[in-house]
C-alpha positions in Angstrom: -13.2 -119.6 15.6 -12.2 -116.6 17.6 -13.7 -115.4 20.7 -13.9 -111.5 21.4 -15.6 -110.2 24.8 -16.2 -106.5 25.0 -16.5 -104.5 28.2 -16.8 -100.9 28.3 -17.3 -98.0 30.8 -15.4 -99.4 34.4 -15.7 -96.6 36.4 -13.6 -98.2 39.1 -15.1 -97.6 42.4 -15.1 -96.4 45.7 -13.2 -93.1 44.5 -9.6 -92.9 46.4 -9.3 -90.3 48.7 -9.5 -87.1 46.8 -7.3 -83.7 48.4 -8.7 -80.5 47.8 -6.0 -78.9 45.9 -7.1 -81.9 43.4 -10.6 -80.3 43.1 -9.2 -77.1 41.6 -10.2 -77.6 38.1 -13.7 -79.7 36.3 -13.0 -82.1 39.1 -14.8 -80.5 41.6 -18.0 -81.0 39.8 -17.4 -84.5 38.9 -16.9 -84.7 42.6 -20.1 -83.6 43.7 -21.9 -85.3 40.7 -20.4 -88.2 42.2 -21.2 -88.0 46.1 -24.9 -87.3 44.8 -25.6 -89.5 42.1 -23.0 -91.5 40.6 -21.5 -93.7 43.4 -25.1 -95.1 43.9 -25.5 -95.7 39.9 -21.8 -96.7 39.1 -21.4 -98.1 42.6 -19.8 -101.4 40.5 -20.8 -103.6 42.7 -20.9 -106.7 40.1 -17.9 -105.8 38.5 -15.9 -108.6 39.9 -19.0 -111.1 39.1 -18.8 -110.2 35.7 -15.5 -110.2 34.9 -14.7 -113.8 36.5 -17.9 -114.7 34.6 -16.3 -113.3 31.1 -12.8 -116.1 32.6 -15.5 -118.7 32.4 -16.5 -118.1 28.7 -12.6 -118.1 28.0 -12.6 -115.1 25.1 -9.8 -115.5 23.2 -9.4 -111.3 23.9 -11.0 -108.4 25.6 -11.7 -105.3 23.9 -12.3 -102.4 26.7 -14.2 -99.2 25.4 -12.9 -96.8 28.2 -14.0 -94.9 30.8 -12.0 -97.1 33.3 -11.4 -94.1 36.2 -14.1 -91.2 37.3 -12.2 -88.3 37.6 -8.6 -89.4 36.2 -6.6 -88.9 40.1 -3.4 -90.2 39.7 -4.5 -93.0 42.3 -7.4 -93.8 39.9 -4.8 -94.2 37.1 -2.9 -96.9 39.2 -6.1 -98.5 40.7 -7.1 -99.1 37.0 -3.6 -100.7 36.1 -3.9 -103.2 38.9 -7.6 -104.0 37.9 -6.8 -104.6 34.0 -4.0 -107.3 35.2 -6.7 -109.1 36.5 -8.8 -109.2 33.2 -6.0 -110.5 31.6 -2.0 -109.7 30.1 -1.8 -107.2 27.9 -0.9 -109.9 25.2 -5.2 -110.5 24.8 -6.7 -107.2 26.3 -6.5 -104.1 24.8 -8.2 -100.6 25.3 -9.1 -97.3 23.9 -9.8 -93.8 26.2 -12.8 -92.5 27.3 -13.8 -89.1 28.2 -13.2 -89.6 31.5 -9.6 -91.2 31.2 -8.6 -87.8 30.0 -11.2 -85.8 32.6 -8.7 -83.0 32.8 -5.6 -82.1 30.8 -2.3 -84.0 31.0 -4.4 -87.0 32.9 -4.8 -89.3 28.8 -1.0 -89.1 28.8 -0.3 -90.3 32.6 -3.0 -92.6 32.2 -1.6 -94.3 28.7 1.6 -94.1 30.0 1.0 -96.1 33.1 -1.5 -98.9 31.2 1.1 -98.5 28.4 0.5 -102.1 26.7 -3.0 -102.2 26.7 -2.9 -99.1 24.5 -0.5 -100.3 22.2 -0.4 -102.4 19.1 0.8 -102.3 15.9 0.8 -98.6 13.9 1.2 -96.9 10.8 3.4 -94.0 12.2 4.2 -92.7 15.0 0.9 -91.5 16.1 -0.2 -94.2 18.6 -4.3 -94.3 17.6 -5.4 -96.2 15.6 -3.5 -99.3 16.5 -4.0 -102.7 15.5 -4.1 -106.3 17.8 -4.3 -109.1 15.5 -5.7 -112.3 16.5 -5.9 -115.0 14.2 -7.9 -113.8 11.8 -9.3 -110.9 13.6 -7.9 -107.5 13.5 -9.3 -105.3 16.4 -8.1 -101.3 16.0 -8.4 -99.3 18.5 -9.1 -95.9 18.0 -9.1 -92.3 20.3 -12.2 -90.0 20.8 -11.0 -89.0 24.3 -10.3 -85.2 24.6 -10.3 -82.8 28.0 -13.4 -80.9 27.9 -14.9 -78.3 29.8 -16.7 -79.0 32.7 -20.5 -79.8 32.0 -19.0 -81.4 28.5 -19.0 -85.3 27.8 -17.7 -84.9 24.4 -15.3 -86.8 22.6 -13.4 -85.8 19.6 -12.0 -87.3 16.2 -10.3 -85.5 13.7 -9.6 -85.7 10.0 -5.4 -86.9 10.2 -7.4 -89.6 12.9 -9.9 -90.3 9.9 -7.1 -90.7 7.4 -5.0 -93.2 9.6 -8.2 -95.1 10.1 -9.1 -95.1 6.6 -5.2 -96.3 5.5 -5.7 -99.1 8.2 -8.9 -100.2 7.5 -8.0 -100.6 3.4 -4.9 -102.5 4.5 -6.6 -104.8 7.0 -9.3 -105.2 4.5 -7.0 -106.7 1.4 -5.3 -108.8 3.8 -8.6 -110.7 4.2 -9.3 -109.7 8.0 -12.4 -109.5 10.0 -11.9 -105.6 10.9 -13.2 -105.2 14.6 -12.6 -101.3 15.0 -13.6 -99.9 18.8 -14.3 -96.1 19.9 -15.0 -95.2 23.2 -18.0 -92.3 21.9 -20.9 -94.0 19.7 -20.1 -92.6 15.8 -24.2 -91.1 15.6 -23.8 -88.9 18.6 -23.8 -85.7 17.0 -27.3 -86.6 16.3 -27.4 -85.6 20.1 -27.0 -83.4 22.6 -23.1 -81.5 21.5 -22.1 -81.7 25.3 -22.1 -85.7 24.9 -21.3 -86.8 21.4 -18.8 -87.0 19.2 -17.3 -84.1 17.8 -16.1 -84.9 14.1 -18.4 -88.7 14.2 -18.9 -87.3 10.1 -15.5 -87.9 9.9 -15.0 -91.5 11.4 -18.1 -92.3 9.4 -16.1 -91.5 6.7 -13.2 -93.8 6.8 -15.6 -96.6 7.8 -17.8 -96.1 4.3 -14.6 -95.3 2.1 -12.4 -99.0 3.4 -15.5 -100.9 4.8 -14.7 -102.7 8.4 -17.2 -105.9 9.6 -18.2 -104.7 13.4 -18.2 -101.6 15.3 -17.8 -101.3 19.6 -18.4 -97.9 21.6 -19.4 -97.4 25.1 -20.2 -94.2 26.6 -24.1 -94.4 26.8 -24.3 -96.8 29.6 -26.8 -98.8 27.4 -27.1 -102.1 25.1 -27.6 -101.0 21.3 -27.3 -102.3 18.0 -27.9 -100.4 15.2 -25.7 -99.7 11.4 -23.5 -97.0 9.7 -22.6 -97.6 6.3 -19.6 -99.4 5.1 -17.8 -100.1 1.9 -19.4 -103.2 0.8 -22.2 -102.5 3.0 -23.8 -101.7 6.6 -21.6 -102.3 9.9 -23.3 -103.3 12.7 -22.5 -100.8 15.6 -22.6 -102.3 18.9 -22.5 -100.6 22.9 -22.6 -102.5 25.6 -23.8 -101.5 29.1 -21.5 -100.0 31.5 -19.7 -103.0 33.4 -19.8 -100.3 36.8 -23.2 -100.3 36.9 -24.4 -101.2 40.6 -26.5 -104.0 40.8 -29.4 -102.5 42.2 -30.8 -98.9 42.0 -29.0 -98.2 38.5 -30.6 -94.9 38.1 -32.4 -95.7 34.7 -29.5 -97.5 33.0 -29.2 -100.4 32.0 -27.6 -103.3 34.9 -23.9 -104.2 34.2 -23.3 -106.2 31.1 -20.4 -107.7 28.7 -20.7 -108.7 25.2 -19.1 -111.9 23.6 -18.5 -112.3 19.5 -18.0 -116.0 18.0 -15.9 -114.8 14.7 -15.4 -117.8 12.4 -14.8 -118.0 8.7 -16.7 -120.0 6.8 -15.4 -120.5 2.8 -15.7 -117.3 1.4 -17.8 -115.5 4.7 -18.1 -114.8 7.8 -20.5 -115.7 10.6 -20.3 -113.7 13.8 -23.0 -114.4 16.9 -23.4 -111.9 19.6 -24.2 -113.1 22.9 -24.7 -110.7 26.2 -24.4 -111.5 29.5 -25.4 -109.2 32.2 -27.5 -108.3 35.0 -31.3 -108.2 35.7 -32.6 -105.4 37.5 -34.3 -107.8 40.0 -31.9 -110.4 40.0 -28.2 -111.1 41.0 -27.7 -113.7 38.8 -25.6 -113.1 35.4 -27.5 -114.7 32.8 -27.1 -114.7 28.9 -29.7 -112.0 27.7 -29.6 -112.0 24.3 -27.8 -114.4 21.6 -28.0 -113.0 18.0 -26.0 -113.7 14.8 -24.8 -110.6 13.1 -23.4 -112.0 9.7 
């Protein structure tokens, strides 16, 4: 049996201290948003709880969906390296980009460079998303919706050469007989939504998923617990976010209060059986507790 936790949406806080010549650009409205709204919501408070709650479960890996900085600052980039050490080596966690790790252009490539192997595994090419973590019998590919946008834009992106790595990965993966866990930082339905937020080209990953089938799906982004299906190849993949782990513990703002997920992957003959169980938060409570405890397959 393998144990996979999933954690999405950091947003290390307090912010460092930010120079103006660094507000020259989308930052400055991030900036504001921040000092208004966001370090009350994302205030991350719990963050340490959680994570030191996940140690106690003992996952076997950690799959991170992004968004680990606010406004990509270089000392945001740093702050983040330091904080995925203590979730674990880079040998059992792993991450893909959020829309905020690549807040401005030329910030994804500083920030990737600097957490390096946590965004690496094994490729088809050179192109470094998707890449693939084994794990026994798991397989988790991480891929890369994270584009600089705009300011007022939340959008990710993912493109058709993107779709036809995926799909190559995905086939191989599949007639090697693994349990495909395949993570994106933007929810795959979200152009179903507002255009500044979703995912720009989500047809496209759709795509690969239906044409070489995968068995789960992890995003982040929405700051909320969901579980809903796309289809696959030999039929729907569940699709699963998880709250964002910065969350504050109290006055959230309307999200939902700081959560992790944890997957129990085990073969069994011919299937698989997976069981989802999330630990978080309550809104009136400090206390993690487990939340919910479903079986997916």
């Amino acid at each position: 049996m393998i144990t996979l936790a999933h954690m999405s949406d950091v947003h290390l806080a307090p912010l460092p201290p930010v120079r103006a010549r660094d507000l020259l650009n989308k930052r400055l409205i991030g900036f504001i948003n921040w000092k208004l709204k966001r370090q009350h919501t994302l205030g991350g408070e719990g963050l340490a709880s959680l994570v030191q709650h996940m140690h106690e479960q003992a996952p076997d890996f950690v799959a991170i969906t992004g968004d680990l900085v606010n406004l990509a600052l270089d000392a945001e980039i740093s702050a983040a390296h330091d904080w995925l050490q203590t979730v674990g080596g880079p040998e059992r966690v792993c991450i893909c980009p959020g829309n905020h790790d690549a807040y401005v252009p030329g910030q994804l490539e500083k920030a990737l460079a600097h957490w390096h192997t946590y965004a690496l595994g094994e490729t088809l090419d050179t192109c470094r998303f998707p890449f693939v973590r084994r794990i026994g019998e798991v397989a988790v590919v991480s891929c890369n919706s994270a584009v600089p946008t705009p300011p007022f834009l939340a959008a990710g992106r993912f493109d058709e050469q993107q779709q036809a790595r995926l799909t190559r990965v995905l086939h191989m993966l599949g007639e090697a007989g693994y349990f495909r866990v395949v993570m994106i930082h933007h929810p795959p339905n979200q152009e179903a939504s507002h255009p500044r937020y979703g995912l720009w080209g989500a047809r496209n990953f759709r795509r690969a998923v239906a044409a070489a089938g995968a068995e789960l799906i992890l995003h982040g982004h929405t700051h909320k617990s969901t579980i809903y299906a796309i289809p696959g190849k030999g039929g729907d993949v569940p699709v699963i976010g998880v709250a964002a782990a910065g969350t504050a513990q109290s006055d959230t703002g309307g999200h939902d209060p700081a959560r992790y997920n944890l997957f129990r992957i085990e073969r069994l003959g011919s299937r698989w059986e997976c069981t989802l169980r999330e630990y978080g938060f309550q809104r009136l409570s400090p206390d993690i507790v487990l939340r919910l405890s479903v079986r997916i397959y």
